[in-house]
C-alpha positions in Angstrom: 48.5 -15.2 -37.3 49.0 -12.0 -35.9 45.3 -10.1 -37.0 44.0 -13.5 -35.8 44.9 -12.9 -32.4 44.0 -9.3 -32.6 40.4 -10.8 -33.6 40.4 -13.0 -30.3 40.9 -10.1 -27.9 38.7 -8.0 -29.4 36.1 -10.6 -29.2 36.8 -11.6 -25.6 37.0 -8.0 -24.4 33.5 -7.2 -25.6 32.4 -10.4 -24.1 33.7 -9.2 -20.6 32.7 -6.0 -20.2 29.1 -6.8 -20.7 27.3 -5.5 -17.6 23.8 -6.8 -16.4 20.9 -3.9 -15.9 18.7 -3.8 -12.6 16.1 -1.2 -13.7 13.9 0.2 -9.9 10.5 1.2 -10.7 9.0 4.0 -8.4 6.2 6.1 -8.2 4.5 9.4 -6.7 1.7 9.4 -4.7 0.7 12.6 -1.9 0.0 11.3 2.0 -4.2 11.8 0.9 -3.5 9.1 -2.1 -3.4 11.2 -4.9 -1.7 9.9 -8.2 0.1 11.8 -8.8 1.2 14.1 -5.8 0.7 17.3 -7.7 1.1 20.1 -5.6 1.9 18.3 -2.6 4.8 16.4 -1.5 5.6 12.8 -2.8 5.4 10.3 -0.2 7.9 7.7 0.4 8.6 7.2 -3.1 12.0 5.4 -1.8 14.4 6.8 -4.7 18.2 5.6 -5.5 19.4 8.9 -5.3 17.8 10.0 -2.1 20.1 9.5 1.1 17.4 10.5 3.4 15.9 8.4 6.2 13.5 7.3 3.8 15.3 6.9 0.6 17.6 3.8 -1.0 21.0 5.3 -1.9 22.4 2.5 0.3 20.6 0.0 -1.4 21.5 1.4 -5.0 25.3 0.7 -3.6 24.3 -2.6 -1.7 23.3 -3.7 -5.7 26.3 -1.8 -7.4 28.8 -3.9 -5.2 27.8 -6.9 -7.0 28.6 -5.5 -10.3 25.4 -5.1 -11.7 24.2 -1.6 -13.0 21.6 -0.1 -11.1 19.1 2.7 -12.6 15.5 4.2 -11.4 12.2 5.1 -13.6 9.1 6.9 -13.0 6.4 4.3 -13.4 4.1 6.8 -15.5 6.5 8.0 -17.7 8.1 4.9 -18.9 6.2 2.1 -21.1 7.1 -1.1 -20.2 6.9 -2.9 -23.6 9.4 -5.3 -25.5 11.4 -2.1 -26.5 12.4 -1.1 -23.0 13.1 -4.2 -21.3 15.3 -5.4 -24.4 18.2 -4.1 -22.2 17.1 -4.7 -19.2 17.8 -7.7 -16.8 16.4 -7.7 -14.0 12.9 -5.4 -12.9 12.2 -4.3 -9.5 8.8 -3.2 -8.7 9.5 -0.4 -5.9 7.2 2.7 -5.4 4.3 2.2 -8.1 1.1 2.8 -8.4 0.9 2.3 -12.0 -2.0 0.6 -13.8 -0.6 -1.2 -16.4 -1.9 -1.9 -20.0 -2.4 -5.3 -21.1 0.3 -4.7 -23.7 2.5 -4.1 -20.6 1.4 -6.7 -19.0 1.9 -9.2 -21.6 5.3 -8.1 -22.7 6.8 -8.5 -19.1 5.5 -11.9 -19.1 7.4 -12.5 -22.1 10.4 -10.9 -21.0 10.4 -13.2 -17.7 9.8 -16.3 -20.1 13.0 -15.1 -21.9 14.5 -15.0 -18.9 13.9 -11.7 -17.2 14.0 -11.5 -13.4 11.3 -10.1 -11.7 11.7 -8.4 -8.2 8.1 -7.0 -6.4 7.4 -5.9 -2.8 4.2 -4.1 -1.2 3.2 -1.7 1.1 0.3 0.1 2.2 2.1 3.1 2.0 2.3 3.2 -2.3 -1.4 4.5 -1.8 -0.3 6.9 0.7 -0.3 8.1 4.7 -2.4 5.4 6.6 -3.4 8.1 8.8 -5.4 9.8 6.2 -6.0 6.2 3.3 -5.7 3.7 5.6 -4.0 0.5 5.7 -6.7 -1.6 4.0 -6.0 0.9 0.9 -5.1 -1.6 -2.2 -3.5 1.4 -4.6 0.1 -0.4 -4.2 -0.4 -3.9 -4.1 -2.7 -3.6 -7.5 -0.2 -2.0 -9.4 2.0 -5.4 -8.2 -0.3 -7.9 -8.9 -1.3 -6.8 -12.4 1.8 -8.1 -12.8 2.6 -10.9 -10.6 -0.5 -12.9 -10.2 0.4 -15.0 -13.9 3.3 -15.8 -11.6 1.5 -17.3 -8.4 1.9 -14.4 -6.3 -0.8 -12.4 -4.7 0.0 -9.6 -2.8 -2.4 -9.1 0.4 -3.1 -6.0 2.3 -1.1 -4.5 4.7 -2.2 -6.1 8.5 0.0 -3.8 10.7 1.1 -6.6 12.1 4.5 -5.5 13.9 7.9 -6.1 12.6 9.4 -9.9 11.8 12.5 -11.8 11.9 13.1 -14.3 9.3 15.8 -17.1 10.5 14.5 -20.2 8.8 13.3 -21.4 5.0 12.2 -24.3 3.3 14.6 -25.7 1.9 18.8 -24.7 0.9 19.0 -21.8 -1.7 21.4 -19.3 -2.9 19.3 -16.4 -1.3 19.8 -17.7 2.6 23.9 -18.7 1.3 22.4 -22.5 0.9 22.0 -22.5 4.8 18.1 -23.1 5.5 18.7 -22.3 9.4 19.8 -19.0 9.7 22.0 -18.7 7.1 20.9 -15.5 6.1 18.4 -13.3 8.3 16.0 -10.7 7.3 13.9 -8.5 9.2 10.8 -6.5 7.6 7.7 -4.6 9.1 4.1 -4.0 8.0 3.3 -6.3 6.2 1.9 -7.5 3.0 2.3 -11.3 3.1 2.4 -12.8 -0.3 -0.3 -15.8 -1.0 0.9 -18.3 -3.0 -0.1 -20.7 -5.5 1.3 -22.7 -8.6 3.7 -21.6 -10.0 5.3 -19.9 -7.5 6.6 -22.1 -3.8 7.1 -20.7 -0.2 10.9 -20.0 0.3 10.3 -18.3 3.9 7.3 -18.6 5.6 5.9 -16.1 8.3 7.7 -15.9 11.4 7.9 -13.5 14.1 11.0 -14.4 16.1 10.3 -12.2 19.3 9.8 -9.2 17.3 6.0 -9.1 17.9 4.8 -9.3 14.7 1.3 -10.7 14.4 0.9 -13.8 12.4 -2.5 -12.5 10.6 -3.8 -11.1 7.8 -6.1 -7.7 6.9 -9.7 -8.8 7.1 -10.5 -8.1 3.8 -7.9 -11.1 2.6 -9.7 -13.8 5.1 -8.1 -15.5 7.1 -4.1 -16.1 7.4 -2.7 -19.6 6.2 0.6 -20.2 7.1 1.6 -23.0 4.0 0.1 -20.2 1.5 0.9 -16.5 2.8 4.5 -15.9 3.2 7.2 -13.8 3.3 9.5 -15.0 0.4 8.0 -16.7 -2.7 10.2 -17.5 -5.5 9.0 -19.3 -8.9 11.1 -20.0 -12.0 9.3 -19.6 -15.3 11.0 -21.1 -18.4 14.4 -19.4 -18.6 13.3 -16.5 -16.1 12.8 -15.9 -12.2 10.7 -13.9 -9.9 11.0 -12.8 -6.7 7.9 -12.0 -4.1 9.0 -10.2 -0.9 6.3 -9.3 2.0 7.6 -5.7 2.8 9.4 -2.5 1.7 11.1 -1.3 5.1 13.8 -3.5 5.1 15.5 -2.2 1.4 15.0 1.6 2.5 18.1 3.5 4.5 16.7 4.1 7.8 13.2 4.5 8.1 10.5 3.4 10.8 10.2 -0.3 11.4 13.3 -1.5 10.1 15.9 -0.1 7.5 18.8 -2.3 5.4 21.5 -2.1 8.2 19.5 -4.4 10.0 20.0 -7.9 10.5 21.5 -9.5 6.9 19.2 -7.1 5.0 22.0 -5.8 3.4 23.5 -9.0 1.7 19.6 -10.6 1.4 18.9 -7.4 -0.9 22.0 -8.5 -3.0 20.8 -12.2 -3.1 17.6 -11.6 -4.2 18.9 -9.5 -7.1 21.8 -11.8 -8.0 19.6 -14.8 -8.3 16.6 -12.7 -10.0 19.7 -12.2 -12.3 20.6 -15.6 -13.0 24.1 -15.4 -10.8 24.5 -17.5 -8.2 28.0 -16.8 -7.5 28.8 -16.1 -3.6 32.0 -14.1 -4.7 29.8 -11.6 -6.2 28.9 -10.7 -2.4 32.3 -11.2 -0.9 32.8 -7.1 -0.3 28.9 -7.6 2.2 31.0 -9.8 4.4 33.3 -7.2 6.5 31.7 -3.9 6.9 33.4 -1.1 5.4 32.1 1.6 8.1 35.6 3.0 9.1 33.8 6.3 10.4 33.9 8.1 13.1 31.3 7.4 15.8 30.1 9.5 18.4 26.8 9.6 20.3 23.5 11.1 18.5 21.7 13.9 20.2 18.1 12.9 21.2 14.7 14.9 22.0 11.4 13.8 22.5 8.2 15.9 22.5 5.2 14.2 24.1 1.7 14.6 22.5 -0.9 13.1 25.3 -4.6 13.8 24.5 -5.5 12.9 28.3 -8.3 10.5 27.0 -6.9 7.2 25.5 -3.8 7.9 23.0 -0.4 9.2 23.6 1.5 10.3 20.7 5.8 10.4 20.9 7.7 12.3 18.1 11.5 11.4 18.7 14.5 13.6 17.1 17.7 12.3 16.5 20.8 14.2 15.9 24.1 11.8 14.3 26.6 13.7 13.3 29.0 10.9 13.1 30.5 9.6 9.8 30.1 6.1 10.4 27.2 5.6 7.8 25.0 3.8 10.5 21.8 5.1 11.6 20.8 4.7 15.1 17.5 2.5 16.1 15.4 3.1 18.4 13.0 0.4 19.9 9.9 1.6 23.1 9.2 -0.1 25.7 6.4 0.2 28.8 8.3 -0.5 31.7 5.7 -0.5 34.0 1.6 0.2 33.7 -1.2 -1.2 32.6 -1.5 -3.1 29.2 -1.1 -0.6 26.4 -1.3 -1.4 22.5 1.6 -0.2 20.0 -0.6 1.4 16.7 0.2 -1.0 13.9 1.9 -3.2 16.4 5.4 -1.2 15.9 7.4 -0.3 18.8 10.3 0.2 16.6 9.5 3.8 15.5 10.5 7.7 16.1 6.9 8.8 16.0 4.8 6.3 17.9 1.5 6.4 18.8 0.2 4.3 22.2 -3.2 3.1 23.4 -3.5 3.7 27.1 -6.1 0.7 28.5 -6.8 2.0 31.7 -6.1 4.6 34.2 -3.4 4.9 36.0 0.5 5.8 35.7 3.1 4.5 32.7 6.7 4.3 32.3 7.5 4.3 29.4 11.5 3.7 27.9 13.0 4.9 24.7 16.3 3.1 24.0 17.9 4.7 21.2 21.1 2.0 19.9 23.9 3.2 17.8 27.3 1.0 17.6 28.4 1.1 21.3 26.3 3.8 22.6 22.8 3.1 24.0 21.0 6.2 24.8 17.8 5.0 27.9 15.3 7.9 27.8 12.3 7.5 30.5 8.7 8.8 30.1 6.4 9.4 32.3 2.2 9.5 31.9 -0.6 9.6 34.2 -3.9 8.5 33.2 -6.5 10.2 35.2 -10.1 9.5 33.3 
């Protein structure tokens, strides 16, 4: 009796301490779009372990709160073949810019049938600065759709369309807390809408919810339809699931547009991962509910240098000093408070470096107001428009 109750611990001990794997996939690409960076710097490649602005060390702990093990890869280092995703649960497509091989390709399509979850998102940006490839570059979104297309999901071109507010779905699901109005909010900018088609169904469509964001597309996808390009697209393929998700800027810590302390970005990045998983358990996400920022807060220290070319643009580049511990990054959102029409580039007014089409002549006000916890910093610009 005795070793057969030794056996039954032993048994149920290995059986509990059997953690799921979340394996991020980034890449490295320079601002001019070359793969890989090389000599210059890598651009936004949105790492776990980078705390910066632009990095996801917040989001590495938003994912470790649930319990499940969290690791990065360098997209052109790493084959993805039935070897390497024995151990691995669920795979987010991050950063990369890697062409897969068919053999790659095949074997992640097996994986989901076995019941792998699959987690992709798109940005212009994975083929580099817009300012020197453009937005209508496709570097990022091919590397996605290599992959996701078996799946029903299509990943369009960025439209710099503005930023977006998602309050309502389809239908009651785990990811919005089975609350179809509102019960979960997300907030993204860019964007890549996803276009749908069978397998994979709309869980959010395109909304803007005063945030401005254009409901279009890039003209090289045609023409927008709101049924088929969406935000969030789910499908469910044999034992597996897969995830579709129109933007980046919401998962990283504070970068332009919007950042994972917006909104519930924070507990809709742990959703998405939990159900890619298989878990629909809400007491996996119980520690998202109260925030644990017990820092000090104090106001940031802000500067703004003025670039204005005296013909048509004017360019802002904003610094911001927090030296607070409270984890939070402040936001900062422009507005013209009185002028002629002027036109946001990208349709983002929710940036530290924007850059502003004046219309006509004449003189602008413009407002910076720069939000962190209870302080709200109001900084005024002034610019005359003389040709």
């Amino acid at each position: 009796m005795i070793k057969s109750f030794s056996i039954f611990i032993v048994l149920l001990l290995s059986h509990t301490i059997t953690a799921q794997n979340v394996v991020y996939v980034y890449g490295d690409v320079s601002e001019k779009g070359m793969v890989p960076s090389g000599k210059d710097s890598p651009f936004h490649q949105m790492r776990l372990v980078d705390k910066g602005r632009y990095g996801m060390s917040l989001f590495k702990e938003a994912i470790e709160e649930t319990g499940l093990n969290i690791t990065e890869v360098y997209d052109a280092e790493t084959t993805f073949n039935a070897t390497f995703l024995k151990d691995v649960d669920v795979l987010i497509l991050g950063s990369n810019q890697k062409k897969f091989s068919k053999t790659e390709i095949d074997s992640i399509h097996t994986w989901v049938k076995q019941g792998g979850g699959l987690i992709a998102w798109s940005d212009s940006a994975f083929g580099g600065h817009y300012k020197h490839v453009g937005i209508d570059n496709t570097l990022g979104r091919d590397s996605d759709n290599q992959v996701t297309k078996a799946f029903g999901m299509h990943f369009l071109t960025d439209n710099g369309g503005g930023n977006y507010l998602i309050t309502s779905y389809t239908k009651d699901h785990f990811i919005n807390n089975n609350n179809k109005n509102g019960g979960i909010r997300f907030r993204g900018e860019g964007v890549s809408f996803v276009r749908i088609s069978p397998p994979a169904k709309v869980l959010a469509k395109a909304q803007d919810h005063g945030l401005g964001g254009k409901l279009q597309v890039n003209k090289i996808d045609g023409v927008f339809n709101p049924d088929t390009d969406v935000t969030l697209a789910v499908s469910t393929i044999n034992k597996g699931r897969v995830v579709g998700l129109f933007d980046r800027n919401m998962m990283w810590n504070a970068g332009d547009g919007s950042q994972i302390t917006h909104s519930n970005n924070k507990e809709f990045a742990q959703r998405i991962v939990l159900w890619a998983a298989g878990i629909e358990e809400n007491s996996k996400i119980s520690k998202n509910i109260e925030s644990k920022n017990t820092g000090l807060n104090l106001p940031p220290q802000v500067t703004i240098q003025t670039d204005y070319d005296s013909k048509n643009t004017v360019k802002f580049i904003v610094d911001i000093i927090d030296k607070d511990t409270d984890e939070l990054y402040p936001e900062i959102k422009w507005i013209l408070k009185k002028g002629p029409k002027v036109t946001f580039e990208n349709n983002n007014p929710n940036t530290q470096t924007p850059v502003i089409t004046l219309t006509k002549k004449g003189t602008y006000l413009f407002m910076a107001i720069i939000s962190d916890g209870e302080f709200k910093i109001k900084k005024r610009i002034t610019i005359t428009k003389t040709k």
